[in-house]
Residue, then its C-alpha position, 0 to 999 in steps of 0.5 A: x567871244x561870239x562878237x570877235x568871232x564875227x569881226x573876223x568872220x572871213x578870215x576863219x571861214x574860208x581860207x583859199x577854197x577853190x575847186x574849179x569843177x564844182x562851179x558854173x558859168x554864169x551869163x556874163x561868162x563868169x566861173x562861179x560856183x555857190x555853197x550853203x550849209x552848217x557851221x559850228x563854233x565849240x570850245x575846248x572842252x567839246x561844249x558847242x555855243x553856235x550852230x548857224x548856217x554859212x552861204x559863200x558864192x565864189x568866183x574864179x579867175x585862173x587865167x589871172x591867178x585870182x579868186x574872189x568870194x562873198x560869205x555871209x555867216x546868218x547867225x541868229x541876232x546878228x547883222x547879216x552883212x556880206x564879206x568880200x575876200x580876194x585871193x591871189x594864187x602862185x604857180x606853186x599853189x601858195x596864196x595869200x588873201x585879204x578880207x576887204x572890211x577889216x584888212x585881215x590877212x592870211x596865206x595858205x597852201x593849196x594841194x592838188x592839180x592847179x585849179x582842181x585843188x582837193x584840200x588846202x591848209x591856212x594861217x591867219x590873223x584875227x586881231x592877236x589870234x591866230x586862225x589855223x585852218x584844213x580844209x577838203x572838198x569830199x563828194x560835192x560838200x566842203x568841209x573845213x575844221x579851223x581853230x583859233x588861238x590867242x597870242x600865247x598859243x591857247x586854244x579859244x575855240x574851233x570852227x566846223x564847217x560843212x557846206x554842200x553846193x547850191x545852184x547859182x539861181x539860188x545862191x544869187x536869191x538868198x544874196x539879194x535877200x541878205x542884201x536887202x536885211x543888211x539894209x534895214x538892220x543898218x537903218x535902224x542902227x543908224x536911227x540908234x546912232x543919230x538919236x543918241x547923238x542929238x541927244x549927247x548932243x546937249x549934254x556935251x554942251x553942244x546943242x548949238x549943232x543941231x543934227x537933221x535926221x535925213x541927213x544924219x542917217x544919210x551920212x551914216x548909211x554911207x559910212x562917211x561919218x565923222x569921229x562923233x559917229x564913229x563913236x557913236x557906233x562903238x560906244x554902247x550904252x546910253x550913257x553919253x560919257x564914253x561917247x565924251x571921252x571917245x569923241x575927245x573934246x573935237x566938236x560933233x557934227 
């Protein structure tokens, strides 16, 4: 459940908060404001199974109806990467917004004054749930409470978030440090991947094809890998048989 949850981090997260005066100019001229703070997964029966801290920097763009925020959920024992969500914003209120990683969608409805919004609701897609989603801004903080349902309409778990906003020096900080882990850690899944490859390699009867490692971790690092690597990456384990039957008989380069 945790592993979907992250999947589809943004789309549950924020859902088209925008709340202009909160946010500052920053030296390129740019309206920007910052928040960090806590979220919680629980389940339907009131049992909490997450508490992680949540960091999303926003930018608002009013004279082209756009907002474009980063969000990183620092869950313990999970890649801290980054998700980049863009919105587009109707004269009425009404937006739509995509997360650029997975291609999720959602729309939602702002209330308030035009960029000076006060709460907003939102639907979503997460693979074949749904995400629904209120939100407020209430003195400095924002607060947000989502749940998720399955296909049939059952609750799996809800979301609570509270986050309180953060100067943008420090904001930026913490992004440049995330920025830094989400390297290393997909450096190092990345070594995973290519020694399990060259591995499968010679079980597969392929051992002809000989992999370079800086090549390897190169071509992995810059996600352009071939079908192999794509399966490689998300086949777990080390046995090499859901990697065959992954890879379908096309040769690993």
């Amino acid at each position: 459940m945790l592993k979907l949850f992250c999947l589809g981090l943004t789309m549950v997260l924020w859902a088209g908060c925008a709340h202009q005066p909160a946010s500052t100019m920053d030296s390129d001229g740019k309206n920007i404001s910052c928040y960090l703070g806590e979220s919680r997964m629980v389940l339907p029966n009131g049992r909490r199974v997450a508490k992680y801290q949540t960091l999303v920097r926003r930018v608002l763009m009013p004279e082209k109806g756009l907002i474009g925020e980063a969000v990183a959920a620092m869950i313990p024992g999970r890649p801290q990467g980054v998700h980049l969500v863009g919105w587009v914003v109707q004269d009425d209120g009404s937006f739509r917004f995509k997360e650029k990683r997975s291609g999720s969608e959602g729309r939602g409805q702002l209330e308030g004054k035009p960029w000076d919004w006060h709460g907003w609701t939102s639907t979503s897609r997460l693979g074949p749930d749904t995400v629904k989603t209120e939100a407020s801004l209430k003195g400095g903080s924002l607060v947000a409470k989502k749940s998720i349902h399955a296909s049939d309409g059952t609750l799996k778990f809800r979301l609570h978030d509270r986050l309180s906003r953060i100067s943008l020096e420090n904001c930026n900080r913490r992004f440049e440090r995330l920025k830094k882990d989400a390297h290393t850690e997909a450096k190092a899944r990345c070594e995973r991947a290519c020694d399990k490859l060259k591995r499968c390699e010679a079980k597969l009867g392929r051992e002809k094809r000989t992999l370079n490692r800086a090549y390897c971790e190169d071509t992995c690092l810059r996600r352009t890998q071939s079908r192999a690597f794509r399966c490689v990456m998300h086949t777990e384990g080390k046995d090499c048989s859901k990697l065959a039957i992954c890879v379908d008989g096309r040769a690993i380069d």
